[in-house]
PATI-345688 format. One record per residue (C-alpha): x, y, z; residue number from 1. Coordinates in steps of 0.25 Angstrom, whole numbers, plus 5000, padded with zeros to 4 digits. Example, Ala and Ser with C-alpha at 12.3 -4.5 7.8 and 13.67 -1.06 7.14 Angstrom:
<nodes>
px 5049; py 4982; pz 5031; migu 1
px 5055; py 4996; pz 5029; migu 2
</nodes>
This chain:
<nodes>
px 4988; py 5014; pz 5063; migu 1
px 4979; py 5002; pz 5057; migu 2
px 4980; py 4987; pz 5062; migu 3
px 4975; py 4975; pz 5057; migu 4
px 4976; py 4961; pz 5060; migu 5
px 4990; py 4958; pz 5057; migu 6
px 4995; py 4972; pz 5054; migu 7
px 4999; py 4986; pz 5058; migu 8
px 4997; py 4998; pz 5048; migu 9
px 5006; py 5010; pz 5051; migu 10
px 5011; py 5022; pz 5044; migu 11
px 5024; py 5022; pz 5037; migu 12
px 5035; py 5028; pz 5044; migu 13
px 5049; py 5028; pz 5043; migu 14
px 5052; py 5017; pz 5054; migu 15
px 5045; py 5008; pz 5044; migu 16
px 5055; py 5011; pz 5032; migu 17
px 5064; py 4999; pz 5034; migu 18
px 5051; py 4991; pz 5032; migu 19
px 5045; py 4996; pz 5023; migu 20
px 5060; py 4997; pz 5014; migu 21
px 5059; py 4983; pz 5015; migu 22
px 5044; py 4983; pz 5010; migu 23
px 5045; py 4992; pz 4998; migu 24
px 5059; py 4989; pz 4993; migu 25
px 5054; py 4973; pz 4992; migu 26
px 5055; py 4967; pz 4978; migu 27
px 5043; py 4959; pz 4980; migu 28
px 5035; py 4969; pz 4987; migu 29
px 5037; py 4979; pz 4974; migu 30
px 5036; py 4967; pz 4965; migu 31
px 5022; py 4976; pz 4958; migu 32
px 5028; py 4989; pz 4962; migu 33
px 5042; py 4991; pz 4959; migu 34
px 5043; py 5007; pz 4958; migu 35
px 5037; py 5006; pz 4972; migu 36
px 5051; py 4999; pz 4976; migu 37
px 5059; py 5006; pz 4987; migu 38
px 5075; py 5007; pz 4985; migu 39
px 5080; py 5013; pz 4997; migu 40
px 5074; py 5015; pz 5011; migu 41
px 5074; py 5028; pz 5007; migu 42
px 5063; py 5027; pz 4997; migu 43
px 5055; py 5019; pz 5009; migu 44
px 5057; py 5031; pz 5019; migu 45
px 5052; py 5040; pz 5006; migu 46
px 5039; py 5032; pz 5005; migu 47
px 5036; py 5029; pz 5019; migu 48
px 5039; py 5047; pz 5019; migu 49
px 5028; py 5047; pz 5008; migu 50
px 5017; py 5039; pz 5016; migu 51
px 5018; py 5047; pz 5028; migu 52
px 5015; py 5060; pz 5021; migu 53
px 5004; py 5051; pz 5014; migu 54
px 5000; py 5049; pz 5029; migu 55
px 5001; py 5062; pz 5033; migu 56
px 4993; py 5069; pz 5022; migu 57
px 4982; py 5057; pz 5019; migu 58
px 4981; py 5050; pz 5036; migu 59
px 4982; py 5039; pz 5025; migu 60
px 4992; py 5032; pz 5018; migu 61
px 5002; py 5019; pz 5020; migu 62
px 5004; py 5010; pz 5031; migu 63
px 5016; py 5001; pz 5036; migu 64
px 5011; py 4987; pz 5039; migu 65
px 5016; py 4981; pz 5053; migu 66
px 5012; py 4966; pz 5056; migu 67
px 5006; py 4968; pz 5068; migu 68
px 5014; py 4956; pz 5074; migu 69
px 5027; py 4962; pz 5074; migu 70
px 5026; py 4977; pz 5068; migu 71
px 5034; py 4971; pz 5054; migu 72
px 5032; py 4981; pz 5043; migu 73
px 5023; py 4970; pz 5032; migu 74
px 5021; py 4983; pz 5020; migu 75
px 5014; py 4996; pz 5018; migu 76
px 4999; py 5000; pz 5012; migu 77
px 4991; py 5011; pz 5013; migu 78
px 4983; py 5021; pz 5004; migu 79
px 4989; py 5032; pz 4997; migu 80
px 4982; py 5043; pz 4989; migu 81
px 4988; py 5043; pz 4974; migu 82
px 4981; py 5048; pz 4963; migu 83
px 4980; py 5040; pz 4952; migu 84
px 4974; py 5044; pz 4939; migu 85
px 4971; py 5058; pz 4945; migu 86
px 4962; py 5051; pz 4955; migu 87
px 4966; py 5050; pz 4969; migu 88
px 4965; py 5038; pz 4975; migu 89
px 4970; py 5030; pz 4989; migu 90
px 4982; py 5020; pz 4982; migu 91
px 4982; py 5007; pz 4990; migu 92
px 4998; py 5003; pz 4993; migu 93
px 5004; py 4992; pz 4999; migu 94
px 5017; py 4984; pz 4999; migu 95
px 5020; py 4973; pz 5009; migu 96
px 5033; py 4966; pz 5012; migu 97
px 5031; py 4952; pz 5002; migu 98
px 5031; py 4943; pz 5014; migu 99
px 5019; py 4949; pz 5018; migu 100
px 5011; py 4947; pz 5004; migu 101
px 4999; py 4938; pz 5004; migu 102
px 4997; py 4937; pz 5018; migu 103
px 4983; py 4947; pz 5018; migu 104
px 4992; py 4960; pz 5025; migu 105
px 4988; py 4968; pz 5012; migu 106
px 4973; py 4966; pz 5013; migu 107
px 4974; py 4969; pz 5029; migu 108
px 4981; py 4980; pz 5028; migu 109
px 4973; py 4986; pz 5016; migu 110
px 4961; py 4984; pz 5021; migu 111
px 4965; py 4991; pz 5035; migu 112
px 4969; py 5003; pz 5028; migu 113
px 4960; py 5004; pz 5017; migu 114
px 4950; py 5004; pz 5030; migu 115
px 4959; py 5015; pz 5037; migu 116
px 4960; py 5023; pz 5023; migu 117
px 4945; py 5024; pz 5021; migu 118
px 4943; py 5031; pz 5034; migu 119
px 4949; py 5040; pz 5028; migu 120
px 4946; py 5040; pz 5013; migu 121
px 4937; py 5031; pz 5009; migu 122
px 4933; py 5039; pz 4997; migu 123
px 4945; py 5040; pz 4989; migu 124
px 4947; py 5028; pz 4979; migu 125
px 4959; py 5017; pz 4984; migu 126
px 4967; py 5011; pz 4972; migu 127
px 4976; py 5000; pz 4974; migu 128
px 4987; py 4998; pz 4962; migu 129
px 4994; py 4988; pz 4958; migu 130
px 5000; py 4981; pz 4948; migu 131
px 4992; py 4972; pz 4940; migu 132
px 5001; py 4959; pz 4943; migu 133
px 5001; py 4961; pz 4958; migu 134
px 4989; py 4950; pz 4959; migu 135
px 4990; py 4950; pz 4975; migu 136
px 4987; py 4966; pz 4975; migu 137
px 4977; py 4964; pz 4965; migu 138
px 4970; py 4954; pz 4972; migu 139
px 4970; py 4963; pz 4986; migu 140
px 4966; py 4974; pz 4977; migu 141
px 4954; py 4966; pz 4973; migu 142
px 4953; py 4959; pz 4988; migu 143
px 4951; py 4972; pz 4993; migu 144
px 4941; py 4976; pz 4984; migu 145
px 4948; py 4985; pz 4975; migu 146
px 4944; py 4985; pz 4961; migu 147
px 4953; py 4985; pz 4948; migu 148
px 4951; py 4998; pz 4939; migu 149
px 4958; py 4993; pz 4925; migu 150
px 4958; py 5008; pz 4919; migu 151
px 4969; py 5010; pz 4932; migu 152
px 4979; py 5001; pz 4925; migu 153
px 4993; py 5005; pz 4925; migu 154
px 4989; py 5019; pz 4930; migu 155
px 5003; py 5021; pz 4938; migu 156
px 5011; py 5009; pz 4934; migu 157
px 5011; py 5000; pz 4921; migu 158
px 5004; py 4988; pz 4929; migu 159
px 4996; py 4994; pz 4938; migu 160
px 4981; py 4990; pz 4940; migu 161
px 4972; py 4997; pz 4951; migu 162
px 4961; py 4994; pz 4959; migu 163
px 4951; py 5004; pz 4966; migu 164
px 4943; py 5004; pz 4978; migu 165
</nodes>
């Protein structure tokens, strides 16, 4: 659906679930989200089941990230409408495979679908949480020009700082 430089973005499907198993049931990959760990490829199938109907309702939602050299699955992002503090707003998600950290696939890949997303809705306020020892997100956050709101602290979870665009 979106390409860039070095990477194909896809909606998730269940042909992806092996992958995306091995993705979101990594230690190191959950190392800032642990309740966001998967157990079973089950509780994958549930999710990838979850961000289709996203999908479906929005014409938004997560994408499966291929390197465009050999179709491997590198992680997941996307948007996501969540309402946070009775505001609704488009949540920024993404989680790729550790082996793929620091290599700049996270800012590619945001900045295409953030691109993508506002075609469709620029006016809703994006949010990216995450937890306030996660300094490589942090620094995206504020790469991407995201800005820190402090009154947002721990509004989900107990370590939680958030940043609004």
């Amino acid at each position: 659906m979106i390409n860039t430089e070095r990477l194909k973005l896809v909606m998730p499907s269940g042909k992806y679930t092996n992958e995306l198993f091995n993705i979101c049931s990594h230690p190191q990959a959950n190392i800032y989200t642990p309740k966001g760990i998967h157990f079973s490829k089950q509780d994958t199938q549930k999710w990838i089941e979850k961000w289709r109907n996203h999908w479906e309702q929005y014409q938004l939602g997560y994408f499966v990230l291929l390197k465009e050299s050999n179709h491997s699955v590198i992680g997941i992002c996307g948007y996501e409408y969540r309402l946070l503090e009775q505001e609704t707003v488009l949540n920024l998600f993404y989680k790729l495979h550790p082996r793929f950290e620091g290599q700049g696939y996270a800012y590619e890949t945001i900045t295409a679908i953030t691109n993508f997303v506002n075609c469709i809705d620029k006016e809703t306020i994006k949010v990216i949480r995450t937890n306030k020892y996660n300094q490589r997100s942090i620094n995206l956050a504020e790469r991407l020009n995201f800005k820190r709101d402090d009154a947002m602290d721990d509004v989900i979870n107990k370590g939680d700082i958030v940043f609004y665009k």
